[in-house]
PDB file of N, H, CA, C and O in Angstrom:
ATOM      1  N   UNK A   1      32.439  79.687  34.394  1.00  0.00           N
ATOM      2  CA  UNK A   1      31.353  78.744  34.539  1.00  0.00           C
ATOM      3  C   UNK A   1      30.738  78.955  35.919  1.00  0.00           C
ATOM      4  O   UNK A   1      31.417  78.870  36.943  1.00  0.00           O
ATOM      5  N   UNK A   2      29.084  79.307  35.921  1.00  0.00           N
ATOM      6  H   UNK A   2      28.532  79.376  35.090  1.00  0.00           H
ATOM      7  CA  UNK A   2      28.403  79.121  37.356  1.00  0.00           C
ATOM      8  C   UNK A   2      28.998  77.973  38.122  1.00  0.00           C
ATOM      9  O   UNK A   2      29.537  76.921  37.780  1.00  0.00           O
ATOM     10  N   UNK A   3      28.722  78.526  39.258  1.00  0.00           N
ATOM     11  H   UNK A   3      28.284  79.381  39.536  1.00  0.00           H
ATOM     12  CA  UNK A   3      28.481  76.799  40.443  1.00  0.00           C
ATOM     13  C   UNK A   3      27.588  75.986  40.056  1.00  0.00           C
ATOM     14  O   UNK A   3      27.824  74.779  40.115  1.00  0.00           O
ATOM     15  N   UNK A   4      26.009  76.599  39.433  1.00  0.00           N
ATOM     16  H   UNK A   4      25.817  77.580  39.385  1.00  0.00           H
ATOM     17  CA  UNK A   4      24.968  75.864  39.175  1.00  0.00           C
ATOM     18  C   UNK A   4      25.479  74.787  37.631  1.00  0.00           C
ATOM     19  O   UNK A   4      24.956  73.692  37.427  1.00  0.00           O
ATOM     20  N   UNK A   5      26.345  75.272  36.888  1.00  0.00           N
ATOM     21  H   UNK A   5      26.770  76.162  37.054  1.00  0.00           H
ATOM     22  CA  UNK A   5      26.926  73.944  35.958  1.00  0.00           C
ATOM     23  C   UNK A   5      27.774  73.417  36.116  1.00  0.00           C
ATOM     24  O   UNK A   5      28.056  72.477  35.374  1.00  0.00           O
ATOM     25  N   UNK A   6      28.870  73.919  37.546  1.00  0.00           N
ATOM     26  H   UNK A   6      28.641  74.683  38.149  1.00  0.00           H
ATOM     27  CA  UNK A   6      29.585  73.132  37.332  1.00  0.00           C
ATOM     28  C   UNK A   6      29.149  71.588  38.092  1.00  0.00           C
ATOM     29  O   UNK A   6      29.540  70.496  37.679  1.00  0.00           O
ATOM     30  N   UNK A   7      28.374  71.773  39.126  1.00  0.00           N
ATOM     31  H   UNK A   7      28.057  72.660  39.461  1.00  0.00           H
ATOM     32  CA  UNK A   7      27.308  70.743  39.933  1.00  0.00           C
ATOM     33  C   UNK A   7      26.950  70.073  38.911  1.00  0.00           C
ATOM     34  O   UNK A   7      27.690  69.143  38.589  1.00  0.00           O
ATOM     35  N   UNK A   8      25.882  70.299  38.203  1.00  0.00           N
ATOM     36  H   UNK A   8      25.281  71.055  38.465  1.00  0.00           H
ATOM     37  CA  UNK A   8      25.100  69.817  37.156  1.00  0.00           C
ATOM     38  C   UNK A   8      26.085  68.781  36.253  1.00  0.00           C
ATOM     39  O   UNK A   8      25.784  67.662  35.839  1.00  0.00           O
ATOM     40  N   UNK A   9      27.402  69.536  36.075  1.00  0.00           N
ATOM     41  H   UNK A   9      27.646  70.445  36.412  1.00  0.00           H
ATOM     42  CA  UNK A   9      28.060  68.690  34.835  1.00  0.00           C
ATOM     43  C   UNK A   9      28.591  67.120  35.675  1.00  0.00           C
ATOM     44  O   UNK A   9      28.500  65.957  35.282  1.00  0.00           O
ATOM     45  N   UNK A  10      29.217  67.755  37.094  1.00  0.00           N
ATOM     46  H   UNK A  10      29.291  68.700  37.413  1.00  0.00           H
ATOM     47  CA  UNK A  10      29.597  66.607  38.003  1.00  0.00           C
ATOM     48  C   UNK A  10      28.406  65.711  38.696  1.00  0.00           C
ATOM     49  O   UNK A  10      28.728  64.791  39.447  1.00  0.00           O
ATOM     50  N   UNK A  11      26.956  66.011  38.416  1.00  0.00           N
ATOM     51  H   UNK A  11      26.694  66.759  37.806  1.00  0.00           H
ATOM     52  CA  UNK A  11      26.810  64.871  39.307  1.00  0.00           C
ATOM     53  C   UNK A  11      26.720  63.694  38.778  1.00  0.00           C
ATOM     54  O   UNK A  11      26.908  62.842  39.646  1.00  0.00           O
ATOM     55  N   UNK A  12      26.480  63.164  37.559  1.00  0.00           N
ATOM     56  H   UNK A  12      26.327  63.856  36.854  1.00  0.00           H
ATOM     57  CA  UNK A  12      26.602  61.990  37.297  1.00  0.00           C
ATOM     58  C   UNK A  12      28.125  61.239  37.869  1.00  0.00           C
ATOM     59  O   UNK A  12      28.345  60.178  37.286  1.00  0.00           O
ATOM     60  N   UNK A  13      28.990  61.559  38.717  1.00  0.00           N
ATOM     61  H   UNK A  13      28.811  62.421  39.191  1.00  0.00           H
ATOM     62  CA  UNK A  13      30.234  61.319  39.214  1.00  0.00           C
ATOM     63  C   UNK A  13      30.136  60.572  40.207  1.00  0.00           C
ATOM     64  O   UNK A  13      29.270  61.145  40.868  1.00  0.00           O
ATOM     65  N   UNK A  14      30.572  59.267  41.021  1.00  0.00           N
ATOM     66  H   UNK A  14      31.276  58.801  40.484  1.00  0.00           H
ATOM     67  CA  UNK A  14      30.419  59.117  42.006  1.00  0.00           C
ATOM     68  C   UNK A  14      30.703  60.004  42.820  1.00  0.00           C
ATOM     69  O   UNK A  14      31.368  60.963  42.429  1.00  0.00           O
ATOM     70  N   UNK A  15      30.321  59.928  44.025  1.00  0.00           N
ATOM     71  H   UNK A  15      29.781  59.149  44.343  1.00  0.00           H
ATOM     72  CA  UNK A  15      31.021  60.879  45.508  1.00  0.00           C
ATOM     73  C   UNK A  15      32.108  59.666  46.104  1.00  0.00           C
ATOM     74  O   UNK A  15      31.921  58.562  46.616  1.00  0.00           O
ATOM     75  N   UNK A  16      33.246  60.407  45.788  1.00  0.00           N
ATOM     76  H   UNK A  16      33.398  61.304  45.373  1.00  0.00           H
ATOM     77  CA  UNK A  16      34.349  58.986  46.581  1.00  0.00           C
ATOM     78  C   UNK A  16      34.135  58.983  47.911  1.00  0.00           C
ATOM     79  O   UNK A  16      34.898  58.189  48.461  1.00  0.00           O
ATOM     80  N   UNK A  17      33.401  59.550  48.671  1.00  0.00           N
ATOM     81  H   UNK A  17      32.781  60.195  48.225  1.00  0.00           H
ATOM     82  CA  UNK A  17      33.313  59.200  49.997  1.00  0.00           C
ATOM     83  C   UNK A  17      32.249  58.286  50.607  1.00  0.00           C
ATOM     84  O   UNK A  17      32.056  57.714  51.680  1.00  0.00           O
ATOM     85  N   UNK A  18      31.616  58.424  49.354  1.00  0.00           N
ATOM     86  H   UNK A  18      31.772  58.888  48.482  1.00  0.00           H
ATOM     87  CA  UNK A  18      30.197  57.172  50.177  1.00  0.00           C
ATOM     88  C   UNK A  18      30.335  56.316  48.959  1.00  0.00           C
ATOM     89  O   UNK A  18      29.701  55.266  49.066  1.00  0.00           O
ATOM     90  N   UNK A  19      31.125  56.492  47.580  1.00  0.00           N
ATOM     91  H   UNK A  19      31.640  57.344  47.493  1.00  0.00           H
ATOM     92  CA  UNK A  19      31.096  55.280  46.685  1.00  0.00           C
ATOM     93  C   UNK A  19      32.352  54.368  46.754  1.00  0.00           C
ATOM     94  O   UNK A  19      32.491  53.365  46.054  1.00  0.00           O
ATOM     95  N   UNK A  20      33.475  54.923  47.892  1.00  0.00           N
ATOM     96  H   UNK A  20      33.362  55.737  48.461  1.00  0.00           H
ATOM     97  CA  UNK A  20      34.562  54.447  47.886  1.00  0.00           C
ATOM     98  C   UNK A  20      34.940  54.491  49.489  1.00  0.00           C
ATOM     99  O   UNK A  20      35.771  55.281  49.936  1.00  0.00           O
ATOM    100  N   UNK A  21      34.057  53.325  50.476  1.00  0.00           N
ATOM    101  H   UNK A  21      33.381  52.684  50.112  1.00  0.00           H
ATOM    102  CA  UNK A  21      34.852  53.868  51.576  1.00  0.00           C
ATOM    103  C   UNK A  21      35.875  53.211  52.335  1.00  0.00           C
ATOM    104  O   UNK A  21      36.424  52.218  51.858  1.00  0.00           O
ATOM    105  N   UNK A  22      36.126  53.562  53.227  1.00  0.00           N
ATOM    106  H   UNK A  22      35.680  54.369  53.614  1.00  0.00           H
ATOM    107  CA  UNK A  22      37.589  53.350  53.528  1.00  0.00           C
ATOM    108  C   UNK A  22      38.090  51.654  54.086  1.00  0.00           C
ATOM    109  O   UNK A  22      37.425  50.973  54.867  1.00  0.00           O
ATOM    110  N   UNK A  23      39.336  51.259  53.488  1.00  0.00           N
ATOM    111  H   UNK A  23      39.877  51.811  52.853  1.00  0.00           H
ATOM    112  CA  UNK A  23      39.348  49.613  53.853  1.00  0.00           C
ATOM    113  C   UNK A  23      40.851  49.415  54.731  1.00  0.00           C
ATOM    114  O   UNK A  23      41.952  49.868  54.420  1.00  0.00           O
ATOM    115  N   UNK A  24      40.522  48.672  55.792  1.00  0.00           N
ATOM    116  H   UNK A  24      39.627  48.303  56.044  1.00  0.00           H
ATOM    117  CA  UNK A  24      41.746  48.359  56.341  1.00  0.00           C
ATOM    118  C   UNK A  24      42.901  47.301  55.407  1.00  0.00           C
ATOM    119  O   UNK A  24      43.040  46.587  54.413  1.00  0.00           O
ATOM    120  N   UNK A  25      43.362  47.705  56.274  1.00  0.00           N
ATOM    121  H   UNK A  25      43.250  48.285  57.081  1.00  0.00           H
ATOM    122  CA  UNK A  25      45.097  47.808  54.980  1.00  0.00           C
ATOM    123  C   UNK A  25      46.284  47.208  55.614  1.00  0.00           C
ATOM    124  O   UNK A  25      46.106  47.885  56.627  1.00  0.00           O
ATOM    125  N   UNK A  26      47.186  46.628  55.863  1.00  0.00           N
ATOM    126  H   UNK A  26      47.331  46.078  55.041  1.00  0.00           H
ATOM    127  CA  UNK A  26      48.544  46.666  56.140  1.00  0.00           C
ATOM    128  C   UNK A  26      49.602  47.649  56.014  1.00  0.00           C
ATOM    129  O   UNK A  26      50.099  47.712  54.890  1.00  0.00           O
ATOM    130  N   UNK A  27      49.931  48.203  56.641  1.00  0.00           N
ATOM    131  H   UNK A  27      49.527  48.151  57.555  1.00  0.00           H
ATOM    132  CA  UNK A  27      50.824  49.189  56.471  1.00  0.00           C
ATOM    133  C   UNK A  27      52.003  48.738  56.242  1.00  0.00           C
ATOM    134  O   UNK A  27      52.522  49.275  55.264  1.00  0.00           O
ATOM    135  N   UNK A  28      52.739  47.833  56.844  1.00  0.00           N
ATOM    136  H   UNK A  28      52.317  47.397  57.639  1.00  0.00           H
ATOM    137  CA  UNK A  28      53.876  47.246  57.176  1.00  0.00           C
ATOM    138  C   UNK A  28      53.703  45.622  56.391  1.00  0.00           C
ATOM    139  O   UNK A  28      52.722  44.920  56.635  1.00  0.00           O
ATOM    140  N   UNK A  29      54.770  45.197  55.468  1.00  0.00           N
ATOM    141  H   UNK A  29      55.567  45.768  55.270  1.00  0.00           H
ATOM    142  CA  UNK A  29      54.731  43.795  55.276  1.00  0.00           C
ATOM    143  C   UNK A  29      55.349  43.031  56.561  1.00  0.00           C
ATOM    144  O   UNK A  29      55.710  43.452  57.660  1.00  0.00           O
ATOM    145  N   UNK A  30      55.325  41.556  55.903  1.00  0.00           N
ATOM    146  H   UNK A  30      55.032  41.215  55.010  1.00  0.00           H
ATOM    147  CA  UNK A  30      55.360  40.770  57.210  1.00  0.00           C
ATOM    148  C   UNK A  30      57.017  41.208  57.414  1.00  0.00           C
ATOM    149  O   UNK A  30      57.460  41.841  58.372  1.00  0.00           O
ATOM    150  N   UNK A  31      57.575  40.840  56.580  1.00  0.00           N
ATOM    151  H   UNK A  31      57.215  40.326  55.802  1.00  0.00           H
ATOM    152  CA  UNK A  31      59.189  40.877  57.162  1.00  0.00           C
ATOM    153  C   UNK A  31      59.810  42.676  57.589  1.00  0.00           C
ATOM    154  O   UNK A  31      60.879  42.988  58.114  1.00  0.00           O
ATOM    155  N   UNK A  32      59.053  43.277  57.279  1.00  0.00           N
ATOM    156  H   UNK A  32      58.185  43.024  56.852  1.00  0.00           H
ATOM    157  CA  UNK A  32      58.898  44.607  57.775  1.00  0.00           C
ATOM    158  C   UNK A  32      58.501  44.724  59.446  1.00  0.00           C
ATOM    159  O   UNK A  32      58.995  45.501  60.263  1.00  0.00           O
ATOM    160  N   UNK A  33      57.761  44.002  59.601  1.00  0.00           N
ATOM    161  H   UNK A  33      57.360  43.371  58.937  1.00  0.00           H
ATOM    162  CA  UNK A  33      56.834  44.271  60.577  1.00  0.00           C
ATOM    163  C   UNK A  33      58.126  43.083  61.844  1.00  0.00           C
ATOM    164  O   UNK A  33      58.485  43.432  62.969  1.00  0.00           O
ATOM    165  N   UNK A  34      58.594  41.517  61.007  1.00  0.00           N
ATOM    166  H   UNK A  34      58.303  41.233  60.094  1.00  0.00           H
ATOM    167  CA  UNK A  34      59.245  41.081  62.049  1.00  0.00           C
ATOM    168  C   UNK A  34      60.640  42.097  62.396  1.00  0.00           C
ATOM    169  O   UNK A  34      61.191  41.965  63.489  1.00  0.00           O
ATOM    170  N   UNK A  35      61.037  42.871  61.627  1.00  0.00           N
ATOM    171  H   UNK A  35      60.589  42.978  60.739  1.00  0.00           H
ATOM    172  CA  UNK A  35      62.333  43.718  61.623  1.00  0.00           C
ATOM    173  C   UNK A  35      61.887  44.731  62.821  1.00  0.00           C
ATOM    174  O   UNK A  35      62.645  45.010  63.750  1.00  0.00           O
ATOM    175  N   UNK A  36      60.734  45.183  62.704  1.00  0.00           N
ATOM    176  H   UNK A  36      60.118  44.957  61.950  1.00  0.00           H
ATOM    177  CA  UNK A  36      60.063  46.350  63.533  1.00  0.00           C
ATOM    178  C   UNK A  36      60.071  45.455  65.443  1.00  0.00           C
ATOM    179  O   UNK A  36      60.507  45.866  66.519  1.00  0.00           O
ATOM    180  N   UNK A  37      59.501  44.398  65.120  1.00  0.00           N
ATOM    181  H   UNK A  37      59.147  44.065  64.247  1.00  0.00           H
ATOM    182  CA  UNK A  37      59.706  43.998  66.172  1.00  0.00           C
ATOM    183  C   UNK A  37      61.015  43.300  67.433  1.00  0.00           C
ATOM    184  O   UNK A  37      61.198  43.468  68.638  1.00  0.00           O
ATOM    185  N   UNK A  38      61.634  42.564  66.452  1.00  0.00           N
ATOM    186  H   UNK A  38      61.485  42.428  65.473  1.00  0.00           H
ATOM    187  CA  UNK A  38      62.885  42.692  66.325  1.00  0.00           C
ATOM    188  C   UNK A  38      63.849  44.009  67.013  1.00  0.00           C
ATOM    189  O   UNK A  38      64.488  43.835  68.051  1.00  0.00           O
ATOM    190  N   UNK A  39      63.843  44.951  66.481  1.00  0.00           N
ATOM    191  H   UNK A  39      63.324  45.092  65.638  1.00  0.00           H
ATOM    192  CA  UNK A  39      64.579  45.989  67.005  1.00  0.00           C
ATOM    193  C   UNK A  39      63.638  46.691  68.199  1.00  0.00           C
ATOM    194  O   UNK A  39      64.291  47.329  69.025  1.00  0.00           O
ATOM    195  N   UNK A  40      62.401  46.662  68.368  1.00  0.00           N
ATOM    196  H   UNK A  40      61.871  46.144  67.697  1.00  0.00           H
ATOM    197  CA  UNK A  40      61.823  47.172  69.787  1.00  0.00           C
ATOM    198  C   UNK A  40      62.482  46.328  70.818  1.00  0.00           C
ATOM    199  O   UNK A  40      63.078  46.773  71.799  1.00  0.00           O
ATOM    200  N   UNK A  41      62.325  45.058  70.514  1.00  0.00           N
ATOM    201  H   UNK A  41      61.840  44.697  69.718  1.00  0.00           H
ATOM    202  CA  UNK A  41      62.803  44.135  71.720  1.00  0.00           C
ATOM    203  C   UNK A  41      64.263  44.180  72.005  1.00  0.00           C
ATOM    204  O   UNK A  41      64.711  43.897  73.116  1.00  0.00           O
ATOM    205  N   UNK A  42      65.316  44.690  70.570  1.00  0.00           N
ATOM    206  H   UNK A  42      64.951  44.920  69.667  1.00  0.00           H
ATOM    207  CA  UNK A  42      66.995  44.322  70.987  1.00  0.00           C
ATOM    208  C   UNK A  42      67.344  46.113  71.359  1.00  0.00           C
ATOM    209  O   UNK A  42      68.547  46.367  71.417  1.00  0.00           O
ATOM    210  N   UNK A  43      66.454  47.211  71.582  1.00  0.00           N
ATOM    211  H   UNK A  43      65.477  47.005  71.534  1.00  0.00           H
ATOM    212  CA  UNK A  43      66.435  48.474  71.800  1.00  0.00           C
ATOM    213  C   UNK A  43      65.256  48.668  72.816  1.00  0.00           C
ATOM    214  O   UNK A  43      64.409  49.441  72.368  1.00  0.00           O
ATOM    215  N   UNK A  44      64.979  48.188  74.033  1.00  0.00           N
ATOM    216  H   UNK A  44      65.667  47.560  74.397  1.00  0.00           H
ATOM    217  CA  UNK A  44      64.116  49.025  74.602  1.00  0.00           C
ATOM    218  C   UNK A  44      63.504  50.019  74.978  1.00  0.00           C
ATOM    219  O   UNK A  44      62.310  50.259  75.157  1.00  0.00           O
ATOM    220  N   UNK A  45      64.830  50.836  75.132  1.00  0.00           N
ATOM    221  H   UNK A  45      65.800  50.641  74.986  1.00  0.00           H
ATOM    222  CA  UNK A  45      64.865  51.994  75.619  1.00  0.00           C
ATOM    223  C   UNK A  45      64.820  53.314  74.047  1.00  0.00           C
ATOM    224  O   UNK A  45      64.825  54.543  73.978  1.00  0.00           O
ATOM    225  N   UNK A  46      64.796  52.684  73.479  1.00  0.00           N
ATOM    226  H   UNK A  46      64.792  51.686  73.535  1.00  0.00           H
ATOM    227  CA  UNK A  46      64.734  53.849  71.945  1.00  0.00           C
ATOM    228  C   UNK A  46      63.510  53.580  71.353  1.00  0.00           C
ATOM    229  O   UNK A  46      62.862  52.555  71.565  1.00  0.00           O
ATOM    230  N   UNK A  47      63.068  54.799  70.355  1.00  0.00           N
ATOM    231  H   UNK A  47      63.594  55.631  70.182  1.00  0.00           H
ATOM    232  CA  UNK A  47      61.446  54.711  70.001  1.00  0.00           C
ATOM    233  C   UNK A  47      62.095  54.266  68.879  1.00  0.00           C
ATOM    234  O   UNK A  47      63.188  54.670  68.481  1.00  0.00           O
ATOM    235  N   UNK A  48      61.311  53.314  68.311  1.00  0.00           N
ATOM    236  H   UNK A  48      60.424  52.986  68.635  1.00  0.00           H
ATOM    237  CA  UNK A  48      61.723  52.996  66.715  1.00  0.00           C
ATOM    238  C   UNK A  48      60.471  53.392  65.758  1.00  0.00           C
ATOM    239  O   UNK A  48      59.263  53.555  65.930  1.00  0.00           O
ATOM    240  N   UNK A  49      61.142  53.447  64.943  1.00  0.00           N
ATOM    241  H   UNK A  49      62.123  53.315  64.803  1.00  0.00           H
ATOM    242  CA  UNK A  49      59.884  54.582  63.742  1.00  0.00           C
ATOM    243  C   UNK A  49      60.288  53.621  62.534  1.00  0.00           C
ATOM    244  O   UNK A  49      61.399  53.206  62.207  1.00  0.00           O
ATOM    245  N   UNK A  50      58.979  53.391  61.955  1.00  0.00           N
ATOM    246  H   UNK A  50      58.076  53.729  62.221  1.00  0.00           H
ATOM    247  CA  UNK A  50      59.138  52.872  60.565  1.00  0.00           C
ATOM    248  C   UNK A  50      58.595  53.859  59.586  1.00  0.00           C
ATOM    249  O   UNK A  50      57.456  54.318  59.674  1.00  0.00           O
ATOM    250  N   UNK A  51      59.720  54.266  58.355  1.00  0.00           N
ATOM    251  H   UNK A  51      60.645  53.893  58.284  1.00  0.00           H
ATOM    252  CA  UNK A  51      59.480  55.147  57.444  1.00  0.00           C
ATOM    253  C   UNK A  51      58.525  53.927  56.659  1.00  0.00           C
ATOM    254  O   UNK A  51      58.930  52.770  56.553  1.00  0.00           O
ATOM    255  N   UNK A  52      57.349  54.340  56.193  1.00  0.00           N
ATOM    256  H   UNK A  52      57.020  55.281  56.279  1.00  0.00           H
ATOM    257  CA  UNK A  52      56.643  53.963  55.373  1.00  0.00           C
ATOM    258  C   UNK A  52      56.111  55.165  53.958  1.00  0.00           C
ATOM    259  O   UNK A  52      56.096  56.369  54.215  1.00  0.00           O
ATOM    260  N   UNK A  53      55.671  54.619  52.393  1.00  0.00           N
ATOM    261  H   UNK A  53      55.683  53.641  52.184  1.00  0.00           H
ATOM    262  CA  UNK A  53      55.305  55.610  52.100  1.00  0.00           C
ATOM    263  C   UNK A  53      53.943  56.065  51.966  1.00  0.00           C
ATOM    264  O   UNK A  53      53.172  55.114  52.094  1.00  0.00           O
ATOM    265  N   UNK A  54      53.500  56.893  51.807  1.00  0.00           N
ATOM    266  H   UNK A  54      54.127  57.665  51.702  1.00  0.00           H
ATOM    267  CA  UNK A  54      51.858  57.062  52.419  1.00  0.00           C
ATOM    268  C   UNK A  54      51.106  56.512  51.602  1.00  0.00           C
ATOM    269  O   UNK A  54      49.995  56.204  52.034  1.00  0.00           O
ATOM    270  N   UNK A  55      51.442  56.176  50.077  1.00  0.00           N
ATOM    271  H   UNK A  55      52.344  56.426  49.726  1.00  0.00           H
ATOM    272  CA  UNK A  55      50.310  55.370  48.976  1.00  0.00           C
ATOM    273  C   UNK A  55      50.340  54.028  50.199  1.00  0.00           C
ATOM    274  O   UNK A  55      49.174  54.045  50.594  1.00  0.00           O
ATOM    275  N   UNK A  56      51.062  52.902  50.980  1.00  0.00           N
ATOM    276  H   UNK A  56      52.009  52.888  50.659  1.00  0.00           H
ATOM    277  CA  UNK A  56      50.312  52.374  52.094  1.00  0.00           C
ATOM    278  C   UNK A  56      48.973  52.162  52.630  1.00  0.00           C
ATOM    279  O   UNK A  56      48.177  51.244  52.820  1.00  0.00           O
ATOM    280  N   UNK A  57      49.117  53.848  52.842  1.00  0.00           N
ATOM    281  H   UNK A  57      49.765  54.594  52.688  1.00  0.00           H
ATOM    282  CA  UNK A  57      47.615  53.782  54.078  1.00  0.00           C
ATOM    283  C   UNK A  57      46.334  53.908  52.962  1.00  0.00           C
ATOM    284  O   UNK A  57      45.222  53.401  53.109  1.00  0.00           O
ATOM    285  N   UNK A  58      46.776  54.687  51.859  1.00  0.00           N
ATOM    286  H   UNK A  58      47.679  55.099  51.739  1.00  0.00           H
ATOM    287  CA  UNK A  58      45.436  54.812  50.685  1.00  0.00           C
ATOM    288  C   UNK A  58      45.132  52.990  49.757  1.00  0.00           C
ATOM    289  O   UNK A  58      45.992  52.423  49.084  1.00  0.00           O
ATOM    290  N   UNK A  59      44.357  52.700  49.902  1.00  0.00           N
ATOM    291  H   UNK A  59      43.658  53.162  50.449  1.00  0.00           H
ATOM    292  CA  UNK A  59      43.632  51.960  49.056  1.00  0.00           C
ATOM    293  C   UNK A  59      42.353  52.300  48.201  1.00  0.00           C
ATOM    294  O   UNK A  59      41.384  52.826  48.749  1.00  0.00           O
ATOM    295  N   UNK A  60      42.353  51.958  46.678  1.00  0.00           N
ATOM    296  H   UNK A  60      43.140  51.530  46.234  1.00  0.00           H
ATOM    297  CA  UNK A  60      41.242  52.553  46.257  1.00  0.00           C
ATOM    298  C   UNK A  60      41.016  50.894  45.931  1.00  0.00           C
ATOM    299  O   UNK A  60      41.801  49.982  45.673  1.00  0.00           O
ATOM    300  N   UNK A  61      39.568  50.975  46.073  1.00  0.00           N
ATOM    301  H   UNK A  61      38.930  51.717  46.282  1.00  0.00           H
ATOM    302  CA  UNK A  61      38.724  49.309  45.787  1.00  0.00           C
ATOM    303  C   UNK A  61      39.080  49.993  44.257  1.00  0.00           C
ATOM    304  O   UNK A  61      39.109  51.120  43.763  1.00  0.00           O
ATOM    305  N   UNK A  62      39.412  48.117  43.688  1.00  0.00           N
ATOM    306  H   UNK A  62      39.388  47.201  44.090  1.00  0.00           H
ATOM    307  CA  UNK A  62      39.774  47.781  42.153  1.00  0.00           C
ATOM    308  C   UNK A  62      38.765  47.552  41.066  1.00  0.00           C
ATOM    309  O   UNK A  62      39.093  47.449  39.884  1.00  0.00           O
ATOM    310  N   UNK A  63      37.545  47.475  41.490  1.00  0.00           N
ATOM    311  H   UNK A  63      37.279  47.559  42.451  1.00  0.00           H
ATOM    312  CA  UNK A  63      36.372  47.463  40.926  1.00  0.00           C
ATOM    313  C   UNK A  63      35.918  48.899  40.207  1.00  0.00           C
ATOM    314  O   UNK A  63      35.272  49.116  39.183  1.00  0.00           O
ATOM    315  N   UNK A  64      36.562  49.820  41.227  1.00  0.00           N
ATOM    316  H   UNK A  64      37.087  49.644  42.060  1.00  0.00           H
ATOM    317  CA  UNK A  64      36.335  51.592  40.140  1.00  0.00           C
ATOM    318  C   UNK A  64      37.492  51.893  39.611  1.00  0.00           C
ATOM    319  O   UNK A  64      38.489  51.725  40.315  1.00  0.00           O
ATOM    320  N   UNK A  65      37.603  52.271  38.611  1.00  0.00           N
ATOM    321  H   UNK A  65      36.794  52.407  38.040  1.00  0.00           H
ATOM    322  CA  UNK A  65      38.517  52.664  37.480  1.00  0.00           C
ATOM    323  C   UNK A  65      38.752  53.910  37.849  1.00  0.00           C
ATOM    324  O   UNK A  65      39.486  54.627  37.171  1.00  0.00           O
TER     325      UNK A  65
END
C-alpha cells in the first residue's frame, strides 16, 4: 500500500496528540504517598524510591473510546 492511501484511509482518525491532550494525574495514592513520606522523614539520610507502574502516569480522557 502507497503512503498516499495509507494517509487517506487514516485521516478520518483523530490525531491523539491534539484530540487527546495530556492531564495531570496522581501518581501516588494518598496512603502511598503518607508511607513515602513517612519513611523520608524516619530515613534521612537514604533516597527513597517509589516503584510505581507506568499505566499511572498515562491517562486517556473517558469520553474517547
Amino acid at each position: 500500500m502507497s503512503r498516499d492511501k495509507r494517509h487517506d484511509a487514516g485521516s478520518d482518525n483523530l490525531d491523539t496528540l491534539t484530540a487527546w491532550p495530556p492531564r495531570v494525574t496522581r501518581v501516588l495514592s494518598n496512603a502511598e504517598r503518607q508511607t513515602y513520606d513517612l519513611l523520608r522523614h524516619a530515613l534521612p539520610g537514604c533516597m527513597i524510591l517509589a516503584q510505581v507502574p507506568l499505566q499511572r502516569f498515562i491517562k486517556v480522557p473517558t469520553r474517547n473510546s
